[in-house]
DRENLUM-811183 format. One line per 10 residues: number of its first residue (from 1); their letters; for each residue y negated, x negated, z of C-alpha. Coordinates in steps of 0.1 Angstrom, whole numbers, plus 5000, padded with zeros to 4 digits. Layout:
NUM	a	Y/X/Z ~ ... .
//
This chain:
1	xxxxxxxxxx	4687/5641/5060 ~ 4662/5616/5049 ~ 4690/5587/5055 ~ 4718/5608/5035 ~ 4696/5606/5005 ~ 4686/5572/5003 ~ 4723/5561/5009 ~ 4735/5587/4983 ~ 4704/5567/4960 ~ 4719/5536/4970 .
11	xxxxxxxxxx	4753/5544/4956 ~ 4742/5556/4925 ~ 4720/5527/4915 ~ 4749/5504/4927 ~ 4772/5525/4904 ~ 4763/5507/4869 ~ 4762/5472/4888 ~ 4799/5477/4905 ~ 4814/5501/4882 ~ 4833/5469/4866 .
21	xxxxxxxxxx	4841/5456/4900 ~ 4859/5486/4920 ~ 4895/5497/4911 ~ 4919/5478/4883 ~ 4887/5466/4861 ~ 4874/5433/4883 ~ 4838/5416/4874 ~ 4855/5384/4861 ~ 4823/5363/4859 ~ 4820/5367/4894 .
31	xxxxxxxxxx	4859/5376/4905 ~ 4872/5354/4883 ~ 4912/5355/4874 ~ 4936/5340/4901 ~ 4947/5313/4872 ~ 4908/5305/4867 ~ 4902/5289/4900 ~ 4933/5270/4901 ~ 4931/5231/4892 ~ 4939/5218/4851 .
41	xxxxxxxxxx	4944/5191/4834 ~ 4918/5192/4815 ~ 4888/5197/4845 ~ 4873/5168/4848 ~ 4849/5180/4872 ~ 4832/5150/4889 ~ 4820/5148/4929 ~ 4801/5123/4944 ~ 4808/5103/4974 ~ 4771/5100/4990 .
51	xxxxxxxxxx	4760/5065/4991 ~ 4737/5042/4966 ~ 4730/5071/4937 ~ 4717/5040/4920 ~ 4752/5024/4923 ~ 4772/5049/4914 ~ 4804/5041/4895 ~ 4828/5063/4878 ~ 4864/5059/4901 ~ 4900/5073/4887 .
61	xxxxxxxxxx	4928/5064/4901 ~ 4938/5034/4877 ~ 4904/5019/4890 ~ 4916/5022/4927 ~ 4948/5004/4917 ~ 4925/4980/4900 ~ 4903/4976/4927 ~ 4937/4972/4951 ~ 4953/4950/4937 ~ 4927/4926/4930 .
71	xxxxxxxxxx	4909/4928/4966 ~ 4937/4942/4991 ~ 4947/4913/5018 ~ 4977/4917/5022 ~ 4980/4908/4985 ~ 4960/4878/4987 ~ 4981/4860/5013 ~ 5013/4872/4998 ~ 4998/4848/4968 ~ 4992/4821/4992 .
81	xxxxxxxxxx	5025/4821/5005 ~ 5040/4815/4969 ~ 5015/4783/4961 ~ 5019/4773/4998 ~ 5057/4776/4989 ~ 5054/4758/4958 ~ 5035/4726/4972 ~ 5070/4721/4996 ~ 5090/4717/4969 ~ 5070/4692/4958 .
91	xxxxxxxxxx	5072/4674/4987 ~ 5108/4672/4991 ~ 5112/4655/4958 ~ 5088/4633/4971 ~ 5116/4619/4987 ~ 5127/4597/4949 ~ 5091/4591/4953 ~ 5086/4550/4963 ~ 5071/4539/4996 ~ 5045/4518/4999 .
101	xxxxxxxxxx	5030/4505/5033 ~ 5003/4478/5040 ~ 4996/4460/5077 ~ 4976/4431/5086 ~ 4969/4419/5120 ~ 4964/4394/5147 ~ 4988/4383/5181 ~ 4984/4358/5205 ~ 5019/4346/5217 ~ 5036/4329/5245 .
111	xxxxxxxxxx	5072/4322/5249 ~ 5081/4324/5278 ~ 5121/4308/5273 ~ 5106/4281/5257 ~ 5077/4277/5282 ~ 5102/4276/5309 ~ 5126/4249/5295 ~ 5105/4226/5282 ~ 5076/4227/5311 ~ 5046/4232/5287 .
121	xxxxxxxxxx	5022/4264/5278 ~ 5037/4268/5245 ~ 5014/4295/5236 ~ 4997/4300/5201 ~ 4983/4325/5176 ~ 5001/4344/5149 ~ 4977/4360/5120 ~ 4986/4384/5094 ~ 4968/4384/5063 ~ 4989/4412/5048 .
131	xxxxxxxxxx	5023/4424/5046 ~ 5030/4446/5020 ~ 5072/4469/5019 ~ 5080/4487/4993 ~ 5112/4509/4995 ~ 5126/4535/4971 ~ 5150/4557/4980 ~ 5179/4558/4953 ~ 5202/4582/4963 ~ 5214/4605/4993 .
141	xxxxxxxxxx	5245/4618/4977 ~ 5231/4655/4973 ~ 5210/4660/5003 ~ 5174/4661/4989 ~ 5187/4681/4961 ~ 5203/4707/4983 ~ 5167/4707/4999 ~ 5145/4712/4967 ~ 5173/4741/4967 ~ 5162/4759/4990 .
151	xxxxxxxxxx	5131/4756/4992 ~ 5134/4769/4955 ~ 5144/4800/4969 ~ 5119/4802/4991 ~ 5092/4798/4968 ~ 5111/4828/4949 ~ 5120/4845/4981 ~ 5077/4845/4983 ~ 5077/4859/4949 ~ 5095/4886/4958 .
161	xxxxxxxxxx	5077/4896/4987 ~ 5046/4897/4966 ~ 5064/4920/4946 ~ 5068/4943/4973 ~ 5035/4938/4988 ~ 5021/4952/4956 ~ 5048/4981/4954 ~ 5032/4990/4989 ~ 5000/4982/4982 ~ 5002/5007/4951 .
171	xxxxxxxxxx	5021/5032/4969 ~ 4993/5033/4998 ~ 4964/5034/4969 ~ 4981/5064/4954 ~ 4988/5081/4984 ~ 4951/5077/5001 ~ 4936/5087/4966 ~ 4954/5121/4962 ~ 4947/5126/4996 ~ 4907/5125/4993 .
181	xxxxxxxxxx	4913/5148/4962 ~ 4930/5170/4986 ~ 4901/5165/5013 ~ 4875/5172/4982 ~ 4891/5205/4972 ~ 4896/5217/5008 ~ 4859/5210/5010 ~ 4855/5230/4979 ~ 4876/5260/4995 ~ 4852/5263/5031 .
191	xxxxxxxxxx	4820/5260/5007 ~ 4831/5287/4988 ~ 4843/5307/5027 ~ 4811/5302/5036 ~ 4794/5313/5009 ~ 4815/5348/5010 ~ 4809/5352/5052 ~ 4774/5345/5041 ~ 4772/5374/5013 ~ 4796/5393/5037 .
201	xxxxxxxxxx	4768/5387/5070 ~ 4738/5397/5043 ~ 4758/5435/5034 ~ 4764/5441/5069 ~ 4732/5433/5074 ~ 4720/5461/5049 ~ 4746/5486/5057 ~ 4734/5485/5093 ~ 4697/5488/5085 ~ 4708/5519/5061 .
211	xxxxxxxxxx	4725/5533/5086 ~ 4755/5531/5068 ~ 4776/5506/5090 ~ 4775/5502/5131 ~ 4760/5470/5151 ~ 4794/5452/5155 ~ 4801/5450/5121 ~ 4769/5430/5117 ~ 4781/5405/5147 ~ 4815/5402/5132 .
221	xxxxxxxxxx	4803/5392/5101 ~ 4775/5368/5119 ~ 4809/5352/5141 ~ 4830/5348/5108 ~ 4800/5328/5094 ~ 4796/5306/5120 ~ 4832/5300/5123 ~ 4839/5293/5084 ~ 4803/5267/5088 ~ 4823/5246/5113 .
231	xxxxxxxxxx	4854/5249/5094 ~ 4826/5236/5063 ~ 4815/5205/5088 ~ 4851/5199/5093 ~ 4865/5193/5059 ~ 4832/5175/5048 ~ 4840/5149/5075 ~ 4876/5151/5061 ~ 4866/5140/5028 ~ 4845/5110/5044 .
241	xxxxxxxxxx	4877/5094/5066 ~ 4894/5096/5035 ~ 4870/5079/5014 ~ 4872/5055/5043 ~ 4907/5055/5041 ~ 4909/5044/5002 ~ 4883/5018/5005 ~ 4903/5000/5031 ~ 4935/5004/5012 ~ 4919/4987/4981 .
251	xxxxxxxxxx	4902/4960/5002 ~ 4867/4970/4997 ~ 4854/4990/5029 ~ 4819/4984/5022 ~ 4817/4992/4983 ~ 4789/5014/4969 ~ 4792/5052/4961 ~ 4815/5061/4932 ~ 4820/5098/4913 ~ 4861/5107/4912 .
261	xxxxxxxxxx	4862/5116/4876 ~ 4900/5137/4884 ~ 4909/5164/4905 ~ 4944/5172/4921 ~ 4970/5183/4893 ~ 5006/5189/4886 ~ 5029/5165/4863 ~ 5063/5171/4864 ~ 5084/5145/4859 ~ 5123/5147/4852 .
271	xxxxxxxxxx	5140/5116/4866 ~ 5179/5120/4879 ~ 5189/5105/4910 ~ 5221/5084/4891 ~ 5192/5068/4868 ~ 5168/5063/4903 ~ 5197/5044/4914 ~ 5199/5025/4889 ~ 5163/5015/4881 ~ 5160/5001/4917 .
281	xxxxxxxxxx	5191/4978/4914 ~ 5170/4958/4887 ~ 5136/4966/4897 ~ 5132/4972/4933 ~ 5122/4933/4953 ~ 5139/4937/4985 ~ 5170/4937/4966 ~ 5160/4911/4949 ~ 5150/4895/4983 ~ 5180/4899/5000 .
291	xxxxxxxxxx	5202/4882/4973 ~ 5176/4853/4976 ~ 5186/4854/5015 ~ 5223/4851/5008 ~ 5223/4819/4981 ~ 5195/4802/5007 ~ 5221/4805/5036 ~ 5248/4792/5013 ~ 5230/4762/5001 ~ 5218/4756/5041 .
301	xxxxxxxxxx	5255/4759/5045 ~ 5264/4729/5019 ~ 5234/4708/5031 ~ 5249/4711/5068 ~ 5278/4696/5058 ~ 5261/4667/5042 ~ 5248/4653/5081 ~ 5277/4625/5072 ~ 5264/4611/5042 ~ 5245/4581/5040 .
311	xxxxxxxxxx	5212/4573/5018 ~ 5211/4540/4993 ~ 5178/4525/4989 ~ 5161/4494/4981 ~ 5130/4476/5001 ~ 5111/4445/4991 ~ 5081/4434/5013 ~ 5060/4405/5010 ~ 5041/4388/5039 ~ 5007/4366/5042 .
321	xxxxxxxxxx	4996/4349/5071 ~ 5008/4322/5103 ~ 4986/4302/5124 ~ 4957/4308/5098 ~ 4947/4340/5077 ~ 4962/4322/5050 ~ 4982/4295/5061 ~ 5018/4304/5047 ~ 5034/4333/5029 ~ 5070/4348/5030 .
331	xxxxxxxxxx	5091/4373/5013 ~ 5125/4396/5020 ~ 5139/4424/4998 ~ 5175/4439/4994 ~ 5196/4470/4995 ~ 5204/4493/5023 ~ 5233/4518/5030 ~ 5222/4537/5059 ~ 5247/4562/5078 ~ 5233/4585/5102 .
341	xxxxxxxxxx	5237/4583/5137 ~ 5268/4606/5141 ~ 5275/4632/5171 ~ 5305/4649/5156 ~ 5304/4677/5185 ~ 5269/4686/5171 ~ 5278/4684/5134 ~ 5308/4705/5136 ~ 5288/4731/5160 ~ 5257/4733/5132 .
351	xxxxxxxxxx	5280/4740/5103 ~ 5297/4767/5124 ~ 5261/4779/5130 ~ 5254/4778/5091 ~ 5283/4795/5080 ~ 5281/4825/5106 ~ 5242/4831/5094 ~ 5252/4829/5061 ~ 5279/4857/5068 ~ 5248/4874/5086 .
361	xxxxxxxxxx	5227/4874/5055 ~ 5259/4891/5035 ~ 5259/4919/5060 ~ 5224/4920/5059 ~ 5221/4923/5024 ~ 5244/4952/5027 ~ 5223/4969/5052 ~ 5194/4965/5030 ~ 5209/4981/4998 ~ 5223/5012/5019 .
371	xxxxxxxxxx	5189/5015/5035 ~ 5173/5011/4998 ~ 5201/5041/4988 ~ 5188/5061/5022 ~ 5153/5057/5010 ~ 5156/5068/4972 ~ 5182/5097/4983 ~ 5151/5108/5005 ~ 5120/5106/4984 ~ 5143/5123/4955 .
381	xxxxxxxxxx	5150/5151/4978 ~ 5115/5155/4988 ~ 5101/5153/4954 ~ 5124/5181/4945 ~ 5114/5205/4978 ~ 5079/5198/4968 ~ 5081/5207/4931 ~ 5097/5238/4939 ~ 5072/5247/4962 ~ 5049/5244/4934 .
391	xxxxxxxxxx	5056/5280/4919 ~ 5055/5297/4949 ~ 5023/5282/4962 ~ 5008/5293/4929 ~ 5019/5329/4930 ~ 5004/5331/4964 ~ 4972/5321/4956 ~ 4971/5347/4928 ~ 4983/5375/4950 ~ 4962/5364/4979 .
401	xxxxxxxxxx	4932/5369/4957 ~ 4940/5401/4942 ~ 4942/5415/4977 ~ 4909/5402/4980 ~ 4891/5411/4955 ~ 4905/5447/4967 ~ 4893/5449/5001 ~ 4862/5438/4986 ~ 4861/5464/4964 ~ 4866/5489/4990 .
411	xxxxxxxxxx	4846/5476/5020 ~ 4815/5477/4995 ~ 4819/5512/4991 ~ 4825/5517/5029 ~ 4861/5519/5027 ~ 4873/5487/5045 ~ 4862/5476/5072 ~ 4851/5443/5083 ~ 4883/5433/5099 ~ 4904/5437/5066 .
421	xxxxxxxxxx	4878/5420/5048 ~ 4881/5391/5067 ~ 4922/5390/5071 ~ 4919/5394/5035 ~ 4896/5363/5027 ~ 4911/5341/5057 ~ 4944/5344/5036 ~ 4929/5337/5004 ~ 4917/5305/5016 ~ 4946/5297/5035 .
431	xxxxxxxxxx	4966/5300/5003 ~ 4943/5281/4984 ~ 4946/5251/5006 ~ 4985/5252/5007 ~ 4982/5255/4968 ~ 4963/5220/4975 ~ 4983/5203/4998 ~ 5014/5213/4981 ~ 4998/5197/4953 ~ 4987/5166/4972 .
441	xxxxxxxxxx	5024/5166/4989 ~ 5040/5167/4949 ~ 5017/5136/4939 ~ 5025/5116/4971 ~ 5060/5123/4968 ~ 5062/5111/4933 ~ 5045/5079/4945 ~ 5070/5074/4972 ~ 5096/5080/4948 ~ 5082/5053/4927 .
451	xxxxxxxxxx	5076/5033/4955 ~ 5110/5035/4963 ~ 5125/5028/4929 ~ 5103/4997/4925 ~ 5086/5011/4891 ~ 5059/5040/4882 ~ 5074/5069/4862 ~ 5055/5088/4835 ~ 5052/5119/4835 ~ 5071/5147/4815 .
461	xxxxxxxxx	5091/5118/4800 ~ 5125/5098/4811 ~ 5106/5067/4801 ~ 5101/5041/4829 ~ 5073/5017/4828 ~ 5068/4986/4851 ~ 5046/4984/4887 ~ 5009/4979/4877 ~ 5009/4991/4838 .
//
């Protein structure tokens, strides 16, 4: 009798506090609407990656490219490549370049001949003071030119690459940065389980001690806790292999604790595949690279062919010496035309060799721009499956909630029991982190897309603006 009043008093005083909360009319402060919870563009709702909190920076995603591009690796040898590249140019012009050589010396001679015929030790010594040649090269009918040539295109063939080591580079940056927002707000969704198991444990809890509810509801409750704490434990270790993640990316693993000033969010961005296709013919480097390929095999081709030609020079060289230091002094200059020694069985078999790599490079130039075709066909289709998972992920979220808040409603009047309460919550959250990771799919599928294309696309516009701006 005693227990039938107090729960009777219980439900009266919890009448004016639940009165807004029970039926159609939800408490919104605490319930808020399913549209409330989801991300904007205009929440700039900071988190902090633990560290130095007297080194903490402010991090977006333009300062992660920043940061990339100026301290990845991969970038910094791709750079190295080009001057390296550019210093071998340099020294195959060196060939117009005079020579100059300088010897001196000392030899003790005996002719033998001359020793033999005429009976005597005819032996004596020979000193060089100095001997100085001099020789210029004047002209190899096209051969250090054809090798200038390509080595020219290897120094842009290097260029190139580092063009597409920083299209990676960015695409990886974007990817591993939408991907610790995803971690974050995954984080954000098992606080916020665990903070509804824990206000779920704490009415069971009462219920039981009022009577109201049986023993088991209390250790269901006390399980789903637990379980939604590990689940918490999880996702906060998520959020640091991420971070992890990113830093690597942008070449600073070690770099103090920052604040992520953005949270995940949804641009749409309205690019056709036709003008996809086109922007990567101009912009995307492998392209670029592979017609660099071609014209190098081409002018190895020519230079091949060139194994007959001779090289005109000039050489002057002045001598100082004899049986002293500086006893005597002689002198020789003139011009050269030097021919190669010739194996015409090896000549005709290496421009065979150069022309069928140079019909390689064509086929692999082909193979490149159908793969580039592949590639953008594929990250177009993607982008597309992803934005129109967009709507429905949404609408999920918003349903999954209102089912929610009704089970709730009802098990706090004893109507639900603990069971519902939990499917109910378990697919709120579930919908909540597909709402995420379709949004963190969306974002990296855009980046792939740009990746892809060669150039970054802005958002809600046709307008297409270079890598890095």
């Amino acid at each position: 009798m005693y227990k039938k009043i107090l729960l009777l008093l219980l439900i009266l005083s919890m009448g004016t506090v639940f009165a807004d909360e029970i039926g159609n009319k939800v408490n919104e402060k605490e319930y808020p609407e399913a549209e409330a919870v989801l991300p904007k563009k205009t929440d700039k709702a900071d988190f902090i990656i633990e560290g130095s909190v007297e080194k903490n920076i402010d991090m977006t995603l333009e300062k992660c490219l920043e940061l990339a591009l100026g301290n990845n690796p991969q970038i910094n040898a791709a750079f190295h490549d080009i001057l390296a590249s550019d210093a071998r140019i340099k020294q195959v012009w060196s060939n117009y370049f005079p020579q100059l050589s300088w010897q001196t010396g000392y030899t003790r001679i005996r002719q033998l001949q001359l020793s033999d015929a005429l009976g005597q030790n005819l032996t004596f010594n020979y000193y060089t003071l100095g001997q100085i040649t001099l020789q210029q090269m004047l002209y190899d009918f096209g051969v250090t030119q054809n090798q200038a040539t390509i080595k020219r295109l290897d120094y842009e063939a290097y260029k190139t690459t580092l063009a597409g080591t920083i299209n990676e580079v960015i695409y990886q940056t974007k990817d591993a940065y939408y991907n610790l927002l995803y971690a974050f707000e995954s984080k954000k969704v098992a606080q916020d389980t665990v903070d509804k198991f824990e206000m779920f444990y704490n009415q069971a809890k009462a219920f039981y001690e009022i009577g109201m509810n049986p023993k088991v509801d209390v250790t269901i409750a006390e399980v789903n806790l637990s379980n939604a704490k590990l689940q918490l434990i999880q996702a906060d270790n998520a959020v640091n292999l991420a971070v992890a993640r990113l830093n690597n990316i942008m070449g600073v693993p070690f770099i103090d604790s920052y604040n992520v000033q953005e949270r995940l969010k949804y641009s749409p961005v309205d690019v056709s595949f036709n003008q996809s296709i086109e922007i990567a013919r101009e912009a995307r480097p492998e392209l670029k690279l592979a017609e660099i390929k071609v014209e190098s095999a081409k002018q190895t081709l020519k230079l091949v062919k060139k194994s007959y030609f001779p090289t005109l020079s000039v050489e002057g060289q002045y001598q100082r010496g004899g049986r002293s230091w500086n006893n005597n002094y002689g002198y020789n200059f003139g011009g050269y035309l030097n021919f190669p020694t010739i194996n015409g069985m090896l000549i005709k078999n290496e421009i065979k060799e150069a022309r069928y790599l140079y019909d390689k490079e064509l086929a692999n130039a082909k193979n490149t721009q159908n793969q580039i075709y592949l590639e953008i066909q594929n990250a177009f289709l993607k982008l597309q499956e992803k934005k129109n998972q967009m709507p429905v992920a949404m609408l999920n979220v918003k349903k999954s909630k209102e089912n929610y808040e009704l089970s709730y409603g009802r098990y706090r009047v004893g109507e639900a029991s603990p069971t519902e309460l939990k499917d109910a919550q378990i697919n709120y959250q579930q919908a909540q982190l597909s709402y995420y990771n379709a949004l963190y799919q969306y974002n990296s599928a855009k980046a792939e897309l740009e990746k892809s294309i060669g150039k970054n696309i802005v958002a809600d516009s046709d307008d297409i603006i270079e890598l890095g701006e």
